[in-house]
C-alpha positions as CSV (number, residue, x, y, z in Angstrom):
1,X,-52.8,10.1,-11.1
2,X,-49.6,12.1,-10.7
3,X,-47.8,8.3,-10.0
4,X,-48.6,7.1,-13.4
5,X,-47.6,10.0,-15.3
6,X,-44.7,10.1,-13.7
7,X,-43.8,6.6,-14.2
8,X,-44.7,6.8,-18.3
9,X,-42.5,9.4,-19.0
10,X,-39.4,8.2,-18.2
11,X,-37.3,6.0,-19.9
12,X,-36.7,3.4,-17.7
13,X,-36.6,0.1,-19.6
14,X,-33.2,-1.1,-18.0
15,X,-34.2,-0.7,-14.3
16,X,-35.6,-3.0,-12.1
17,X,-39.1,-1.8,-11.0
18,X,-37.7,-0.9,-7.4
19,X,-35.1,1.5,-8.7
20,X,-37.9,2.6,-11.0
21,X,-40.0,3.7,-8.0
22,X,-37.7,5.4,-6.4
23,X,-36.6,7.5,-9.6
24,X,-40.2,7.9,-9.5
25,X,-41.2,9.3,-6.0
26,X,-37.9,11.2,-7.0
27,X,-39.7,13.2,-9.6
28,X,-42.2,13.5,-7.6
29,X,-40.5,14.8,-4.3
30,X,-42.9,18.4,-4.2
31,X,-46.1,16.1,-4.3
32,X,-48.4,17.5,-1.1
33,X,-48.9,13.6,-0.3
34,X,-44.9,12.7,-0.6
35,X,-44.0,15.1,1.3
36,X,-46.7,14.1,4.4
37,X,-46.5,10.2,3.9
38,X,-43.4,9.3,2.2
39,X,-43.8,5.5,3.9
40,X,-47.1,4.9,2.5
41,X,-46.3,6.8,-0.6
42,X,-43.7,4.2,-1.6
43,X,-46.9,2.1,-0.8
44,X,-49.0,2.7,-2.9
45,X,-46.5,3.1,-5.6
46,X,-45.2,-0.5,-5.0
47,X,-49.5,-1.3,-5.4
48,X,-49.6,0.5,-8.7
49,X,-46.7,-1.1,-10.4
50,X,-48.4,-4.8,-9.4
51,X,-51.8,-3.4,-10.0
52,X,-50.9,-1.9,-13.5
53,X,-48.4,-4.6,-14.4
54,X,-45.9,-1.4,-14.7
């Protein structure tokens, strides 16, 4: 999942995990499914980082 790579490659051990995401979906600003649903995108990101434990 292009979330999860995303969020393992960056070295973001100082930052909360909502300034995470957003550095995230950042990154990830071309993604076919950002660009469509940003609101649910930030969604499902803030699922995966409680899912995952991220």
């Amino acid at each position: 999942m292009a979330f999860d790579d995303a969020w393992r490659k960056l070295d973001l051990e100082q930052k909360n995990p909502k300034d995470k995401l957003q550095v995230v979906l950042s990154e990830l600003k071309d993604h076919p499914f950002l660009q469509d649903n940003p609101v649910k995108a930030n969604e499902i990101g803030e699922f995966r980082i409680r899912l995952l434990g991220l």
